[in-house]
Structure formats: structure tokens, C-alpha cells
C-alpha positions in Angstrom: 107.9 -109.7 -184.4 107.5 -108.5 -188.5 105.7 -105.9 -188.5 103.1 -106.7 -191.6 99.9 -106.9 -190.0 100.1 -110.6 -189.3 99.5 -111.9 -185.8 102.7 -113.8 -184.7 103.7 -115.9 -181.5 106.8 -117.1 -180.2 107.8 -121.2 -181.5 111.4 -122.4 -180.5 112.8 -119.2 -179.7 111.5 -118.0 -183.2 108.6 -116.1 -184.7 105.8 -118.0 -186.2 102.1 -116.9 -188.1 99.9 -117.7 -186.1 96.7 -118.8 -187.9 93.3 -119.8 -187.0 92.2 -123.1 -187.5 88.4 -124.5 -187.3 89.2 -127.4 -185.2 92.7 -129.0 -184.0 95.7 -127.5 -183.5 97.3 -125.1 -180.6 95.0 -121.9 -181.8 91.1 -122.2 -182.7 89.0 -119.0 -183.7 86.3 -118.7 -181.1 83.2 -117.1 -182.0 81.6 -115.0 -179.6 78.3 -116.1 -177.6 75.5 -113.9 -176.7 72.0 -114.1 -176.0 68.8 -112.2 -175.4 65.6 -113.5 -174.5 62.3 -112.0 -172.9 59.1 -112.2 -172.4 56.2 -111.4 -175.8 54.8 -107.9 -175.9 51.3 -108.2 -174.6 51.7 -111.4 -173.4 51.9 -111.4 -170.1 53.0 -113.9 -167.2 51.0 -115.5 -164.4 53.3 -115.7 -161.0 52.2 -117.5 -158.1 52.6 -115.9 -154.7 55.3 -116.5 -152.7 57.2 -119.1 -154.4 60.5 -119.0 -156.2 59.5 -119.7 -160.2 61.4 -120.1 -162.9 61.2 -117.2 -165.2 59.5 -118.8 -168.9 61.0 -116.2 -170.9 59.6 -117.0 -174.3 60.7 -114.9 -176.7 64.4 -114.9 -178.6 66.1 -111.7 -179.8 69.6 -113.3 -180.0 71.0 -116.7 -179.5 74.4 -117.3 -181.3 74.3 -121.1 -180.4 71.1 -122.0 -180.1 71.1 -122.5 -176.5 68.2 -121.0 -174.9 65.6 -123.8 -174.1 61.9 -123.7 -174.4 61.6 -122.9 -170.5 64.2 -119.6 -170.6 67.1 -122.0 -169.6 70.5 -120.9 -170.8 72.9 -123.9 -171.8 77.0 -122.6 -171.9 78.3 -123.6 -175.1 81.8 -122.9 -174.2 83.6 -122.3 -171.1 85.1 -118.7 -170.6 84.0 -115.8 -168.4 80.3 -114.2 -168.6 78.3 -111.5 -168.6 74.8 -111.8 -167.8 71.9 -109.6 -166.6 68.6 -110.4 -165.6 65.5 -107.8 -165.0 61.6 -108.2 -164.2 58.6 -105.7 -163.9 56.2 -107.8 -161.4 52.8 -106.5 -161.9 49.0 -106.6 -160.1 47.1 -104.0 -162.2 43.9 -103.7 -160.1 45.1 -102.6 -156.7 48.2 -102.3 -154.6 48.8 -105.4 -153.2 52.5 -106.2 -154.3 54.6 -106.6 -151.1 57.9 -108.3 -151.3 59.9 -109.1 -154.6 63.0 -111.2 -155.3 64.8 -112.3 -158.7 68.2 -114.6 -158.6 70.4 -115.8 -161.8 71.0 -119.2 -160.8 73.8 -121.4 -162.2 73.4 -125.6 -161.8 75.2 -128.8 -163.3 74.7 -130.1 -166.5 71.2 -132.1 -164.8 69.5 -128.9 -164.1 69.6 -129.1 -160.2 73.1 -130.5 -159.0 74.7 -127.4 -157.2 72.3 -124.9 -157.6 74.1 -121.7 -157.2 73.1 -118.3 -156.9 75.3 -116.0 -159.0 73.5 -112.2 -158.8 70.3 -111.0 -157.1 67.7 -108.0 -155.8 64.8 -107.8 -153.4 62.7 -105.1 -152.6 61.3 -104.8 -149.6 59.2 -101.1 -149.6 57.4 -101.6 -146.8 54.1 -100.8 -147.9 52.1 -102.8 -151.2 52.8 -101.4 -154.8 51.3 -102.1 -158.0 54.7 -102.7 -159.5 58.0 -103.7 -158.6 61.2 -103.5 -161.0 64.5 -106.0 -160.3 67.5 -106.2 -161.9 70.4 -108.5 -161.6 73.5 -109.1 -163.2 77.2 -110.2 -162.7 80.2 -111.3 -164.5 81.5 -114.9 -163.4 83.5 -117.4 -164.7 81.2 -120.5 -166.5 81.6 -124.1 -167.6 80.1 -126.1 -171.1 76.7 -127.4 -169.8 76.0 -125.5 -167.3 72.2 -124.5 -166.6 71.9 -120.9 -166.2 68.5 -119.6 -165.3 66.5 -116.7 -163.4 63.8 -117.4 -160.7 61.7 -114.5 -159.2 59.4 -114.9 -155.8 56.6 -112.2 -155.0 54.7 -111.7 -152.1 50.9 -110.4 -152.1 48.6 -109.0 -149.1 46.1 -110.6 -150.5 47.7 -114.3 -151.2 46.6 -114.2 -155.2 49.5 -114.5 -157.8 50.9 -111.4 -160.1 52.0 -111.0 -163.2 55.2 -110.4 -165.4 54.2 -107.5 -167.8 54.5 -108.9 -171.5 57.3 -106.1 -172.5 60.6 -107.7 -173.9 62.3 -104.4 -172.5 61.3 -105.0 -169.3 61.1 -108.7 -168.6 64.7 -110.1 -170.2 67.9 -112.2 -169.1 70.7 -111.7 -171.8 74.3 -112.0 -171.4 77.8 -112.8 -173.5 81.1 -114.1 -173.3 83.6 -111.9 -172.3 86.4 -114.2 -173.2 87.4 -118.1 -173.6 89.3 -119.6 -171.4 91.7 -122.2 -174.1 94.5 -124.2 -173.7 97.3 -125.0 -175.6 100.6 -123.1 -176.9 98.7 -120.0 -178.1 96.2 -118.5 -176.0 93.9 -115.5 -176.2 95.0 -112.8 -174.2 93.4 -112.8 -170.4 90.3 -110.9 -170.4 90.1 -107.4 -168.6 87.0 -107.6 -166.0 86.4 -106.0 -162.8 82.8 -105.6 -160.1 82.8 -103.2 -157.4 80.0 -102.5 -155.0 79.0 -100.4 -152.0 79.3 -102.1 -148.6 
């Protein structure tokens, strides 16, 4: 291929520009996606005991496409291959009665609930109450347009009374980005380099 600092691509056996187009055509500039949302400073979250909820993470640091709903729903724009990670500090401030604590990032159809798919997840199980558990969760997987990606979290209490999220953005998020596009057509972006390992 030239060598001018031009990105090129193979045509009938001959080299060809390739340029990027906003719409139409074999190549199309993709723009990355990436989010960040969380819950308020100081405004802390009421949990019930011993139910999976859905995380309202209501604050937005980042949202590229504007699709992070009112209820801390994420809504893929574009199919391609994700990154997402999910964390929660569960709380009871006046004793220790914190016993058991989940958190899943859960993937569904385009409805919400068809297919509902766990994707990543933690538990702790300490064996004795605590005032405060930290989760984390997160995994790269392959997504598709209108999926429903979301986090849930489930807490057990001696006493049978609810808990809290603390109201820390830092602490209480679910964020993620596209690693790469997945496209069709002559020209396609090169395959994206991802890998997960874990202990057994």
C-alpha cells in the first residue's frame, strides 16, 4: 500500500482510500460508546431485604448516546463487544446486621424481560452480620442494539429491615464502553483484542 499516511484497503486486486462516510457505503466511522452512572452524593438508597432490586442509579457522569434510562437501565446503541462493570457499598449504619449480599449485571431483550441473562456477579457470604458489604462485577461480552442491560443487588438482614446503598458515585456505579463494532461490509474494522481469565 502508498505509504502517505492514508489508510488504504484492497478493491479488485488494487489499492483504494479508504474513507469514512456518515452513513452508506462499505466503511462508516463509528464513534465510541461509554457510560457512567451512579448513585447522588448524600443521597442514599433504601433496599428491601432479601429481594433482588434493580439498582436506580440516578446520577450521569457520561453517556455518549443518551442511553441510560431514568431507572439506571442501559440501552446498546450499537452492536459490538463490551465492557462493563458494576459495584455497590450496601449499608445499615446503626448496628451489624448485614448478612448476605449479591449484585448481577443482567442483559434482556429489547422488552426489558425476554431472556434475562446474567452476564457477571459477586456474593458475599462472611458468615457473621457486618455493617457494610462492598460487590463488584464486571465482564466483557459480546452485545446487541436494544438490549436492556441492568444491575440488580439482593441483601439479607438478621433483623428482616431493609439497607441502604451509600449515596457515593465512587462507590455505587455501573459504567462500561465498547471495545469494538462488529460491521459488515467490504471494509471492516480490525477484530478486537479481548481476553478474561479467572481462578478455578
Amino acid at each position: 500500500a502508498p505509504e502517505d499516511g492514508k489508510q488504504y484497503a484492497r478493491q479488485d486486486g488494487d489499492w483504494s482510500e479508504v474513507e469514512a462516510t456518515s452513513g452508506g457505503g462499505d466503511v462508516v466511522a463509528t464513534p465510541p460508546v461509554a457510560f457512567n452512572t451512579g448513585i447522588a452524593e448524600g443521597g442514599s438508597v433504601g433496599m428491601p431485604h432479601n429481594v433482588y432490586t434493580k439498582v436506580p442509579f440516578n446520577t450521569v457522569a457520561l453517556d455518549t448516546d443518551n442511553k441510560i434510562q431514568a431507572d439506571g437501565t442501559f440501552i446498546v446503541p450499537k452492536t459490538g463487544i463490551y465492557s462493563l462493570n458494576a459495584s455497590t457499598r450496601q449499608v445499615n449504619t446503626t448496628t451489624n446486621d448485614l448478612l448476605n449480599s449479591w449484585i448481577v449485571i443482567w442483559k434482556t431483550d429489547a422488552d426489558g424481560f425476554t431472556n434475562k441473562t446474567s452476564l457477571a456477579g459477586d456474593c458475599i457470604y462472611p458468615g457473621d452480620a457486618k455493617v457494610a458489604y462492598a460487590l463488584m462485577a464486571t465482564v466483557t461480552t459480546e452485545l446487541t442494539e436494544g438490549d436492556n442491560i441492568f444491575v440488580e443487588i439482593k441483601g439479607t438482614t438478621i433483623s428482616g429491615a431493609g439497607y441502604s446503598l451509600y449515596g457515593n458515585p465512587s462507590q455505587n456505579f455501573f459504567s462500561g464502553h465498547m471495545v469494538s463494532s462488529i460491521t459488515e461490509g467490504e471494509v471492516k474494522e480490525k477484530e478486537a483484542v479481548v481476553f478474561r481469565a479467572g481462578l478455578s
